[in-house]
Rosetta silent file (secondary structure, phi, psi, omega in degrees, C-alpha in Angstrom):
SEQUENCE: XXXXXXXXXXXXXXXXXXXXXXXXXXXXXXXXXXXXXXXXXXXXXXXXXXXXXXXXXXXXXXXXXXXXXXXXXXXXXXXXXXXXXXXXXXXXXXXXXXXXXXXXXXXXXXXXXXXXXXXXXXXXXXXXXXXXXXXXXXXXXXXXXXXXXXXXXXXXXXXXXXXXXXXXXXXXXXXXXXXXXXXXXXXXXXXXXXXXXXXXXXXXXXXXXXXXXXXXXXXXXXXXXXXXXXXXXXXXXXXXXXXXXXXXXXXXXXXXXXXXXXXXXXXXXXXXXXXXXXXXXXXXXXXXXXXX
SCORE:     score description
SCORE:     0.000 S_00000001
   1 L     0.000   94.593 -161.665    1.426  215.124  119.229 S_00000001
   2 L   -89.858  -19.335 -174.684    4.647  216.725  118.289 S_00000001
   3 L   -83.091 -165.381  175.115    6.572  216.137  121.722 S_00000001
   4 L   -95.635  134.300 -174.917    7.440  212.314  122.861 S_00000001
   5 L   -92.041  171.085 -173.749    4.406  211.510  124.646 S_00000001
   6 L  -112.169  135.240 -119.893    4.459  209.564  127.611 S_00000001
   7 L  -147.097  115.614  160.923    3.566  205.725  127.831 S_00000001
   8 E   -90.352  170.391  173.057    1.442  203.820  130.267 S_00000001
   9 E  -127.632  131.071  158.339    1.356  200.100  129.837 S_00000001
  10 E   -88.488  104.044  139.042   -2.105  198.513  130.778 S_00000001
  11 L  -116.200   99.778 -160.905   -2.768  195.049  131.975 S_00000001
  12 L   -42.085  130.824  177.777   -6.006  193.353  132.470 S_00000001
  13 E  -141.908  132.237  175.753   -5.212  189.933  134.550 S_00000001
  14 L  -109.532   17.819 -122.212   -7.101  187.377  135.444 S_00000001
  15 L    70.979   97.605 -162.245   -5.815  184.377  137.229 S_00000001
  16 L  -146.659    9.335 -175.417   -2.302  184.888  135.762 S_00000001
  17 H   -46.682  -76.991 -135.106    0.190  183.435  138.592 S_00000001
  18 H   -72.745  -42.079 -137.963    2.085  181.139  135.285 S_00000001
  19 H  -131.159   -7.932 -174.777    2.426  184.085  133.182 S_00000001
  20 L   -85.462   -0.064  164.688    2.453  187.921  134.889 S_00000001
  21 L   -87.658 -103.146 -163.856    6.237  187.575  136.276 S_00000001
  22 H   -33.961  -32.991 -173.467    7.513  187.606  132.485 S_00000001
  23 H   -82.243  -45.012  173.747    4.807  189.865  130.864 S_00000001
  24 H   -90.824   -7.803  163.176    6.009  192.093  133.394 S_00000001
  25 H   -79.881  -40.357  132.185    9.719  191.791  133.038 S_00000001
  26 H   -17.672  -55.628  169.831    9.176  192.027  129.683 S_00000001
  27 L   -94.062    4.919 -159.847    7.780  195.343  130.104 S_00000001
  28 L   -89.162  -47.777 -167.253   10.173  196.199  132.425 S_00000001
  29 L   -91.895   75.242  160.037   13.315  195.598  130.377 S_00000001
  30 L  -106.042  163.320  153.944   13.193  198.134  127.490 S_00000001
  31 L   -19.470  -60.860  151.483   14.891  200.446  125.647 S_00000001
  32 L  -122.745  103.007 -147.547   13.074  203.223  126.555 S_00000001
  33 L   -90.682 -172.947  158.867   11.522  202.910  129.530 S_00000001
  34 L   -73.016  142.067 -178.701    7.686  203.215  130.321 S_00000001
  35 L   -66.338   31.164 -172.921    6.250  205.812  132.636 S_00000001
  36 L   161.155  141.515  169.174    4.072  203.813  134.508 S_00000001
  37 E  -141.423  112.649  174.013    2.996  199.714  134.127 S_00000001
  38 E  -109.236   98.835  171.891   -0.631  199.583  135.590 S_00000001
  39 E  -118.416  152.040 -120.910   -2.035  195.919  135.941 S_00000001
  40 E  -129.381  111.866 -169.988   -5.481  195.780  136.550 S_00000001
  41 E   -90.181  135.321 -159.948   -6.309  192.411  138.919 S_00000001
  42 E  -127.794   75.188 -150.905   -9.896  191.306  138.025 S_00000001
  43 L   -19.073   83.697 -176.339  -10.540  189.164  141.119 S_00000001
  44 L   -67.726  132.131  172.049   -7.855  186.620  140.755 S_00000001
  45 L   -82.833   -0.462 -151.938   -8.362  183.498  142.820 S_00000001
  46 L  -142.241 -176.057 -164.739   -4.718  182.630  142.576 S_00000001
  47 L   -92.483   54.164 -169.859   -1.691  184.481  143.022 S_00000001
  48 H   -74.963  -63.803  170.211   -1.827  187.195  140.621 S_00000001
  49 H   -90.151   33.581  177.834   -1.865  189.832  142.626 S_00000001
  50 H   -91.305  -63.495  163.582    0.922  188.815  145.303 S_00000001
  51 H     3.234  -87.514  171.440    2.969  188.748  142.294 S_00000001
  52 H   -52.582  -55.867 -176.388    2.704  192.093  141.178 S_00000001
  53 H   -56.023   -8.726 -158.471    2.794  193.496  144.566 S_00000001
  54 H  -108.074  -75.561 -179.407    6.077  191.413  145.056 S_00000001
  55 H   -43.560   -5.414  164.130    7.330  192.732  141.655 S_00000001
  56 H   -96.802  -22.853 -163.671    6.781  196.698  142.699 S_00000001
  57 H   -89.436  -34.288 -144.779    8.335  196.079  145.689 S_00000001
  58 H  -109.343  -21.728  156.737   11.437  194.203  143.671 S_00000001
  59 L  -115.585   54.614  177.993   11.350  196.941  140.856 S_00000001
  60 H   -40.290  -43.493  159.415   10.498  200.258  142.524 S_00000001
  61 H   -42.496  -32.312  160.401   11.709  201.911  139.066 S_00000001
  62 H   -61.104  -17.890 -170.978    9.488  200.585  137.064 S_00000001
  63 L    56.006   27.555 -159.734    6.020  202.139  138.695 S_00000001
  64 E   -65.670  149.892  174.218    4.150  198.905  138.651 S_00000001
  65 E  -140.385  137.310  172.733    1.023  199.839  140.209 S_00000001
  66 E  -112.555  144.613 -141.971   -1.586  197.425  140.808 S_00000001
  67 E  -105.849  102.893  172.111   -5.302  198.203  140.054 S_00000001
  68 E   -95.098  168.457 -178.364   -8.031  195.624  141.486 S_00000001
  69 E  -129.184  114.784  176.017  -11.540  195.816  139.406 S_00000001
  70 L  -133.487   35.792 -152.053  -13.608  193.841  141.628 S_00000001
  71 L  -114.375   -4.177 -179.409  -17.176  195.574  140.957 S_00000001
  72 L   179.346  132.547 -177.500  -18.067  193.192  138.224 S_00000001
  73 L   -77.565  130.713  168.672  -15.974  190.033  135.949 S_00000001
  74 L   143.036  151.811 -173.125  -14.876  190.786  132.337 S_00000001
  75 H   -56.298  -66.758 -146.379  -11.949  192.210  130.027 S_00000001
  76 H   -49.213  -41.910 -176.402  -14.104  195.092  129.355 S_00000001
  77 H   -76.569  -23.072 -173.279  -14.619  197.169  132.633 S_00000001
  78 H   -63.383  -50.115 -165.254  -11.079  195.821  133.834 S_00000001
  79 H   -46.206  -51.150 -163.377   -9.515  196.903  130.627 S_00000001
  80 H   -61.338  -50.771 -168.563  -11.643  200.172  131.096 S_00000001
  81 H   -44.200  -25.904 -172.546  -10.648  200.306  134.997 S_00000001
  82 H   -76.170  -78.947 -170.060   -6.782  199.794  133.300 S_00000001
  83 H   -63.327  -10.214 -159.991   -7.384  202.829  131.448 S_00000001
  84 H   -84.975  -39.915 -139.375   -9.091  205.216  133.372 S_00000001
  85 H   -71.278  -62.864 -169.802   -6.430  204.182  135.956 S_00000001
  86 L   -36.414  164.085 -122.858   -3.489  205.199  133.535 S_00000001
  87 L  -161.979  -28.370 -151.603   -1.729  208.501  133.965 S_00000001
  88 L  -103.839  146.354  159.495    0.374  208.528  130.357 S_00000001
  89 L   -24.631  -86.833  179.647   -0.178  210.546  126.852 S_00000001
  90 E   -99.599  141.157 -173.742   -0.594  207.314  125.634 S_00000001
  91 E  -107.328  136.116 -173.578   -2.057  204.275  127.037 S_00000001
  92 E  -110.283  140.476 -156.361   -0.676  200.942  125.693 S_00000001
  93 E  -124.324  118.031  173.024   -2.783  198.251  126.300 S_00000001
  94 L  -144.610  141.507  136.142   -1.222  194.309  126.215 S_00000001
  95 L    -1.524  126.497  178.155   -2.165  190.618  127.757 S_00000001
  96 L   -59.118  -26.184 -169.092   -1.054  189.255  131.024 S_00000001
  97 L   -93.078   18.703 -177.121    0.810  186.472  128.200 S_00000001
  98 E   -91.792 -169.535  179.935    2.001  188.761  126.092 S_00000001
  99 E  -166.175  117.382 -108.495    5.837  189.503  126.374 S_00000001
 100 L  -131.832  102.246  179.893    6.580  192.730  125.112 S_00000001
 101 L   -40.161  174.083 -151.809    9.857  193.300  122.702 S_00000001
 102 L   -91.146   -7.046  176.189   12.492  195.011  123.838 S_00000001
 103 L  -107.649    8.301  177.169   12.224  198.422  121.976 S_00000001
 104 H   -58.817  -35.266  143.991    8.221  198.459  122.269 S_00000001
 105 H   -47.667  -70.420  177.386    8.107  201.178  124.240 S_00000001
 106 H   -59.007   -5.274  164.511   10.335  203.122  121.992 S_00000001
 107 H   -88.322  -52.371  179.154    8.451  202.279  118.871 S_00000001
 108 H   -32.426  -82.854 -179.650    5.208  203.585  120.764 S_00000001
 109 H   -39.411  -24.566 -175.554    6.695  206.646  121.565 S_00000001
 110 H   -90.862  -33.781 -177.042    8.178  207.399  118.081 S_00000001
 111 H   -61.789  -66.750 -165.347    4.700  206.266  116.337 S_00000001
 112 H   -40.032  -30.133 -178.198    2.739  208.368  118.518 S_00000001
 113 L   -59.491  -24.933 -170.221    5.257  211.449  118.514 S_00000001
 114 L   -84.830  -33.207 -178.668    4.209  211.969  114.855 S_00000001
 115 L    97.920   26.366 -143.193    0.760  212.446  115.430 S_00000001
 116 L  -127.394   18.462  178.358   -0.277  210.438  112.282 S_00000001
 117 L   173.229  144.949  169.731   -3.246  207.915  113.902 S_00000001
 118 L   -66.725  -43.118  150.917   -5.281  207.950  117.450 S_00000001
 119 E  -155.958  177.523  179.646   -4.181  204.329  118.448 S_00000001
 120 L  -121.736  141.368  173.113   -2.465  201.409  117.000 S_00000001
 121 E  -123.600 -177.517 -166.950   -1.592  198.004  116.923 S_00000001
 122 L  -146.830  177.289 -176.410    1.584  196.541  116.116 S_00000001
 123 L   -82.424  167.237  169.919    2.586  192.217  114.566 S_00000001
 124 E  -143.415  157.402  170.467    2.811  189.666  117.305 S_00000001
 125 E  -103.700  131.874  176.976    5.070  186.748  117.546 S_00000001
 126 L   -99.599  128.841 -177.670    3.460  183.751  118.714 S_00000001
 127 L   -71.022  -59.113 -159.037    6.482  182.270  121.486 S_00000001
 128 L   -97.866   85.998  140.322    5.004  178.465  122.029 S_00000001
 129 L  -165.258  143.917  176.219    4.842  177.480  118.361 S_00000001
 130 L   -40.579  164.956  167.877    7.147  176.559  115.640 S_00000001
 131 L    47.555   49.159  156.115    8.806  178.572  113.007 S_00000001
 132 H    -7.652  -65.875  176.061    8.690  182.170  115.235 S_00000001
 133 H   -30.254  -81.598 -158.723   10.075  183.558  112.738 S_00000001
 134 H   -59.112  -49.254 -144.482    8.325  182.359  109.851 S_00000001
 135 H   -56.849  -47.939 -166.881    5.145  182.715  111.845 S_00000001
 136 H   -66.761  -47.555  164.699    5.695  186.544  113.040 S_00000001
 137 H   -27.943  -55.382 -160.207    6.565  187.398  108.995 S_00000001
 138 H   -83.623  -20.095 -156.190    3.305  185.944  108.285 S_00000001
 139 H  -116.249 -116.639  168.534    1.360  187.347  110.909 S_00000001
 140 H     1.874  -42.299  174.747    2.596  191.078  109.669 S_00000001
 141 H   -68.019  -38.652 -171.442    1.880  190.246  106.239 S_00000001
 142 H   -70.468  -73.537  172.093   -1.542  189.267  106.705 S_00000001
 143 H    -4.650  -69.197 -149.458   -2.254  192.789  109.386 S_00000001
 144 H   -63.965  -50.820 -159.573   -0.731  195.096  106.742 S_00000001
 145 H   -56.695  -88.710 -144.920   -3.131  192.878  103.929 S_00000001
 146 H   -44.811  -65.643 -153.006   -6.314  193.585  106.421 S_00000001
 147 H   -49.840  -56.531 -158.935   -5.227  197.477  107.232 S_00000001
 148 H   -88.373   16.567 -174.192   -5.819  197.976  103.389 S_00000001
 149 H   -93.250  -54.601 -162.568   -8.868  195.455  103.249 S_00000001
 150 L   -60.057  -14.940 -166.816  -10.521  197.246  106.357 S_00000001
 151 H    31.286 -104.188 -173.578  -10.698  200.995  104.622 S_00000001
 152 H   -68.538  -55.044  177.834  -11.800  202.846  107.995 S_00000001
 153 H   -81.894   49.841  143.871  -12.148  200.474  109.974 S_00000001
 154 L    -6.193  114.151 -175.998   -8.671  199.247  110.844 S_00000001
 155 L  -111.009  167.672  148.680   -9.123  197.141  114.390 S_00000001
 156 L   -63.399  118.139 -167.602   -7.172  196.963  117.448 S_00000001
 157 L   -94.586   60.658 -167.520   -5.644  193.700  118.635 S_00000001
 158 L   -15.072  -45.019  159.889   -5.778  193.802  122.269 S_00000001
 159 L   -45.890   -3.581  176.244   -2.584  191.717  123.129 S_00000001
 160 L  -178.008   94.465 -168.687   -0.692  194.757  121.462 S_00000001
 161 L  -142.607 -160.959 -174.085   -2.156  197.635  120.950 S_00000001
 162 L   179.255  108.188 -164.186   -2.109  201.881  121.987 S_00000001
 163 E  -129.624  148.685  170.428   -4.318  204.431  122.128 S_00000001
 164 E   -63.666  147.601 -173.381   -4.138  208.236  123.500 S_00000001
 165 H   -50.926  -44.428 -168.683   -5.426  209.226  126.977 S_00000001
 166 H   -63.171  -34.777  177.400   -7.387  211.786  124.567 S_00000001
 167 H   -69.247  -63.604  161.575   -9.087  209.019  122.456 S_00000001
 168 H   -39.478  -38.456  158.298  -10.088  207.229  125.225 S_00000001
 169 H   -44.238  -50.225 -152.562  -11.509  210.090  126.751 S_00000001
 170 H   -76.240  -58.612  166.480  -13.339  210.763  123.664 S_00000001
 171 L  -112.685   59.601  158.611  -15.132  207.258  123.826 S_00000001
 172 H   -31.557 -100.674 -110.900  -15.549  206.559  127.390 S_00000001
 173 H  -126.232   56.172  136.675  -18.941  206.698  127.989 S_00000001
 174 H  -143.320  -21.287 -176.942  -19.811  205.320  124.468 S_00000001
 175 L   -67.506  141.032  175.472  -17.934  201.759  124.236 S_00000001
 176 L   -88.354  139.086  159.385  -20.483  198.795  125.260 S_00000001
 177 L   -37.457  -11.878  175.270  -20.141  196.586  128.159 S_00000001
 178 L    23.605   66.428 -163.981  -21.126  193.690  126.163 S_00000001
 179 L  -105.781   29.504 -179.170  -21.776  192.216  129.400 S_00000001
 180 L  -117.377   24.634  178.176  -23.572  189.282  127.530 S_00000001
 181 L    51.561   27.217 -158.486  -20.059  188.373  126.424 S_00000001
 182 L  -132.280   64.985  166.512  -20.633  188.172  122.280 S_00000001
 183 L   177.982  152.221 -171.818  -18.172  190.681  120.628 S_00000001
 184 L   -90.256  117.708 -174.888  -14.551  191.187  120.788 S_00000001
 185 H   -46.924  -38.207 -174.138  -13.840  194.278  123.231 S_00000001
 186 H   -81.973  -36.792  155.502  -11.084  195.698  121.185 S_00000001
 187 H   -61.652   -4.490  150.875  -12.725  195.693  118.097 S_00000001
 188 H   -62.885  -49.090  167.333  -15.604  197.251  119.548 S_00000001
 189 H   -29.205  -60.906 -178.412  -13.026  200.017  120.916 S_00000001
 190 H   -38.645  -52.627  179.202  -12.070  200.351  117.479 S_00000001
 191 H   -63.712  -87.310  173.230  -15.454  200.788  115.982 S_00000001
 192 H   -75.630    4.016  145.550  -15.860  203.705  118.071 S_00000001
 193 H   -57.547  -87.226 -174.078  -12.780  205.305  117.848 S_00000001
 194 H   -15.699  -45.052 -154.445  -13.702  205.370  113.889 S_00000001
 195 L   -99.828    6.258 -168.105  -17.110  206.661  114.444 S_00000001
 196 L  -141.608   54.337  162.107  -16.297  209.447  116.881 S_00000001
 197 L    41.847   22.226  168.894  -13.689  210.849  114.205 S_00000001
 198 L  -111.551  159.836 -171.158  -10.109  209.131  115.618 S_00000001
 199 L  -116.890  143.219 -175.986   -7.960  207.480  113.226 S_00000001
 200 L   -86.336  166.268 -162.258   -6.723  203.605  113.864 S_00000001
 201 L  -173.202  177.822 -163.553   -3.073  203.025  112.273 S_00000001
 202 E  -129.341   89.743 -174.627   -0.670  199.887  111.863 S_00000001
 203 L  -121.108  132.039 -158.580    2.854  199.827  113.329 S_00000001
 204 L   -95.352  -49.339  150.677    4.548  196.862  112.470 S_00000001
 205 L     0.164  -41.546 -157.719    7.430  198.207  114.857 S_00000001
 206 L   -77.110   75.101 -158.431    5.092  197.646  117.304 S_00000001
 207 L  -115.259  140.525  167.594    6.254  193.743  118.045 S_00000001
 208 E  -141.593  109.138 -172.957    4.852  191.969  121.096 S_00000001
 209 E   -60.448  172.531  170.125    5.438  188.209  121.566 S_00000001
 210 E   165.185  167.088 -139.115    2.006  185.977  122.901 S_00000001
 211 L  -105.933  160.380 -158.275    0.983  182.676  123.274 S_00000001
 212 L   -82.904  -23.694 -127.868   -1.356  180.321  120.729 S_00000001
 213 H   -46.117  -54.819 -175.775   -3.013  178.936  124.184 S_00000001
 214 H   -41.411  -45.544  177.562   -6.539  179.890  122.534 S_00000001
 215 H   -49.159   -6.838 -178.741   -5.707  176.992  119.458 S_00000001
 216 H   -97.617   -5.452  171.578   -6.299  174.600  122.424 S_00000001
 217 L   -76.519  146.945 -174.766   -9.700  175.490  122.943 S_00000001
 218 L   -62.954  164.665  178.790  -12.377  173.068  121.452 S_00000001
 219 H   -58.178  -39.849 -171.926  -13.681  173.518  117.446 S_00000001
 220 H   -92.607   -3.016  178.553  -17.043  175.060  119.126 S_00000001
 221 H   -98.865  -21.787 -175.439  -15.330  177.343  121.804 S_00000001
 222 H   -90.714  -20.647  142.000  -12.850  178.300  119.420 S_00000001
 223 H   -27.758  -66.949  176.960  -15.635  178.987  116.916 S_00000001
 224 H   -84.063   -9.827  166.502  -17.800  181.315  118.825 S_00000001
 225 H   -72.517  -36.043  167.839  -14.726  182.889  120.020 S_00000001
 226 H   -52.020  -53.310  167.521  -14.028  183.789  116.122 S_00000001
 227 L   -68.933    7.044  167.550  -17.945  184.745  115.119 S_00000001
 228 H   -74.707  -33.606  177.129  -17.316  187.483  117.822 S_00000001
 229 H   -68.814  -19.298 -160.704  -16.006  189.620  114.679 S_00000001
 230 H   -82.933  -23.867  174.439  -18.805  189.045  113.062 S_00000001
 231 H   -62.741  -42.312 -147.282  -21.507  189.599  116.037 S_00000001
 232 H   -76.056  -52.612 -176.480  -18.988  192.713  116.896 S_00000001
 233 H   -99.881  -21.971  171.423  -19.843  194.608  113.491 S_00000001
 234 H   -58.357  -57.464 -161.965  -23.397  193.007  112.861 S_00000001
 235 L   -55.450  -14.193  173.894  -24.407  194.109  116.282 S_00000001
 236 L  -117.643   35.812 -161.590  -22.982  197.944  115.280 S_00000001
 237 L    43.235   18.487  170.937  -24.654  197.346  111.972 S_00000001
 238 L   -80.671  134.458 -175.368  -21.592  197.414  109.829 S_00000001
 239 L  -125.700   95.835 -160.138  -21.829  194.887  107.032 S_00000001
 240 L  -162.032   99.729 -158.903  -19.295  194.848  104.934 S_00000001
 241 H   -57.772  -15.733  176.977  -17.446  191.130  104.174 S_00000001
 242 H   -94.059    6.622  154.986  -13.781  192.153  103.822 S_00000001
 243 H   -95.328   -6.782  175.503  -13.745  192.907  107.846 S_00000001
 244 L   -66.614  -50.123 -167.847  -14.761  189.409  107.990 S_00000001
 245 L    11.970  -83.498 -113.743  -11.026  188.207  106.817 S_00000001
 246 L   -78.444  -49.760 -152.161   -9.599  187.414  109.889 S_00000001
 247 H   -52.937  -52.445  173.157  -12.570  185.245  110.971 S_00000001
 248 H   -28.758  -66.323 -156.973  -12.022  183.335  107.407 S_00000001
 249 H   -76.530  -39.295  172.051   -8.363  182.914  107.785 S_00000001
 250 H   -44.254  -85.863 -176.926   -9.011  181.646  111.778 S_00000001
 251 H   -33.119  -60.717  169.603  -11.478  179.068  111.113 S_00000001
 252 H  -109.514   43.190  151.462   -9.083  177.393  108.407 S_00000001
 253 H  -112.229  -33.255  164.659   -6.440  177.426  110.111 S_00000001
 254 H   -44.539  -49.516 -166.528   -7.570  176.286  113.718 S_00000001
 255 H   -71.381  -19.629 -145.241   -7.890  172.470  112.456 S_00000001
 256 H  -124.259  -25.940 -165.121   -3.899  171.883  111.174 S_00000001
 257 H   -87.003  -38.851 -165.261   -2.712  174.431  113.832 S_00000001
 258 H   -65.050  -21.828  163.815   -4.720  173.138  116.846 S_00000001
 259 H   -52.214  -56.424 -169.754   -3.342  169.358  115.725 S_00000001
 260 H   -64.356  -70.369 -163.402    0.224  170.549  116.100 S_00000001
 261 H   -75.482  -15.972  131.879   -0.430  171.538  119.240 S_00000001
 262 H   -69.512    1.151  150.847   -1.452  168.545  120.409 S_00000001
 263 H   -34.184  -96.481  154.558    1.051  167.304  118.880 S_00000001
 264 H    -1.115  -61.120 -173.157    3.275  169.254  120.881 S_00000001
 265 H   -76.363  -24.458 -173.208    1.671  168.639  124.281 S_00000001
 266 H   -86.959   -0.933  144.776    1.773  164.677  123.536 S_00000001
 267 L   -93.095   22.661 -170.507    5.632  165.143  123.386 S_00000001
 268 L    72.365   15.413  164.573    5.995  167.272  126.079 S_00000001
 269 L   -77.834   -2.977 -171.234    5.683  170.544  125.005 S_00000001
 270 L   -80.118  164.854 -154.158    2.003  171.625  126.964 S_00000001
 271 L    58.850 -140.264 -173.127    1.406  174.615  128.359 S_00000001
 272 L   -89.285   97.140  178.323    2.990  178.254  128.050 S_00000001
 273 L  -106.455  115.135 -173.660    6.834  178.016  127.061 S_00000001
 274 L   -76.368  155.855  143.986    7.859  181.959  127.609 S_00000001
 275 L   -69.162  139.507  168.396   10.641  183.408  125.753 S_00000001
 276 L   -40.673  122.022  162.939   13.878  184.363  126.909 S_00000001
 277 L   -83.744 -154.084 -160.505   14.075  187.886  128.540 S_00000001
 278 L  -109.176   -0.483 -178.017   17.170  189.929  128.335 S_00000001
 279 L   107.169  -48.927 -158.604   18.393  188.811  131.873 S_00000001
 280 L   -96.522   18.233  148.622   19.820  191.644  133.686 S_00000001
 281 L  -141.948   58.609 -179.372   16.689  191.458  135.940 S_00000001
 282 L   -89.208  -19.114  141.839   16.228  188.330  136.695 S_00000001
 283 L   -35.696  -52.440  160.246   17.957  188.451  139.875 S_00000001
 284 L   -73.010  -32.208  176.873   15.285  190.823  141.063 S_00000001
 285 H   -68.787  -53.394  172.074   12.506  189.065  139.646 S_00000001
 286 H   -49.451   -5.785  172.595   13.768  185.843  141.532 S_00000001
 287 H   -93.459  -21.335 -174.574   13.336  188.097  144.781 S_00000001
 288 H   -79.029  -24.493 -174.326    9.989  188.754  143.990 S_00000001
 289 L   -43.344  122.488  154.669    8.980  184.976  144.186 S_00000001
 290 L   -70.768  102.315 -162.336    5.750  184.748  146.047 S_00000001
 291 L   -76.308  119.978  174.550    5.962  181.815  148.433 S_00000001
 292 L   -22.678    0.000    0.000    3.137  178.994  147.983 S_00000001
């Protein structure tokens, strides 16, 4: 793709009233901006999609468009309903919590522009936890370590990821619905990008902040949320223990990190503390405020 391709942003949302005014201001205030921000309401009982609708109204420039998926609950068909929806060369796919740095668009566009991988993922910072910094450094180091651990199969991180309209096309009608809930959709995505000849890639450029909220889930929910890589490649018969990593590095890490955050919450740190946007449309966002 030798021209600058052109960049949807997808987001799947689910009861997201705390966290879809920033995730979308976020996407709003970049560098370069995107051609389109399509979020894709997945029958929110709460005010998720007032929101949005308040925030297209309060950014008409932006092109928020909101999607509902109400034929059936789960990331996967919304995510799909997100893409199908999208309109851009490439569709970038992030988390109603994510919060999306401020040149992320313009890193998209310049990876994709080369033509050198089918989609991508990019580091993430996680915003409600100590050391940011430290953490997003570490959280890059490890990615890059996996990319060469992974040989082909390189996965996709859903909170920050990117794939071409054309890739997706190419495996529509082959990713599964997992509609028994036991595999992680974007590395399924992944899997069959690889296997239908597209190539997966790494852009550390790619930075998107998002929130530890999962370390608060109990040791068995946060468990079986983890063995999803491992169901995710048994289940497409790939066996092969150095795609396991992540799962490795999760599991012993969950007990000292999930402490700190109760830690955290028993001083008065719980729930989702966003990061600072850039400001100059916060004025508009405060117009968008959906009244109780």
């Amino acid at each position: 793709m030798a021209a600058t391709p052109t960049v949807s942003i997808v987001i799947p949302a689910y009861n997201e009233e705390e966290t879809i005014r920033h995730c979308l201001l976020a996407a709003i205030e970049q560098t370069v901006a995107a051609e389109e921000i399509v979020v894709v309401d997945n029958r929110s009982t709460d005010r998720t999609a007032d929101i949005v609708e308040a925030m297209s109204v309060a950014f008409p420039e932006a092109n928020i468009r909101l999607v509902r998926q109400d034929a059936e609950q789960g990331i996967t068909p919304t995510r799909n309903a997100g893409f199908d929806a999208a309109t851009g060369d490439v569709i970038g796919r992030i988390d109603a919590d994510s919060a999306l740095a401020a040149d992320w668009v313009e890193q998209v566009k310049g990876a994709f522009a080369t033509g050198d991988f089918d989609a991508a993922s990019g580091s993430v910072e996680y915003y409600d936890m100590p050391l940011r910094g430290f953490g997003h450094q570490a959280d890059d180091a490890f990615r890059r370590l996996q990319v060469k651990l992974a040989g082909e199969y390189v996965f996709l991180f859903g909170s920050n990821m990117a794939l071409t309209k054309k890739a997706w096309l190419g495996v529509r009608d082959d990713v599964c619905a997992d509609r028994d809930d036991l595999m992680h959709e974007d590395l399924d995505l992944s899997v069959h990008l690889v296997k239908n000849g597209f190539k997966v890639g790494y852009v550390s450029a790619m930075v998107a902040g998002m929130s530890a909220r999962r370390l608060d889930d109990s040791p068995r929910d946060f468990r079986f949320y983890v063995e999803r890589f491992e169901r995710t490649y048994r289940l497409h018969g790939i066996h092969d223990v150095r795609l396991l990593t992540p799962m490795v590095v999760l599991l012993g890490t969950y007990p000292a990190l999930h402490a700190e955050r109760r830690i955290q919450a028993r001083r008065g740190h719980a729930g989702i503390s966003l990061p600072e946007t850039g400001g100059q449309h916060h004025a508009q966002a405060a117009a968008a405020v959906v009244p109780d």
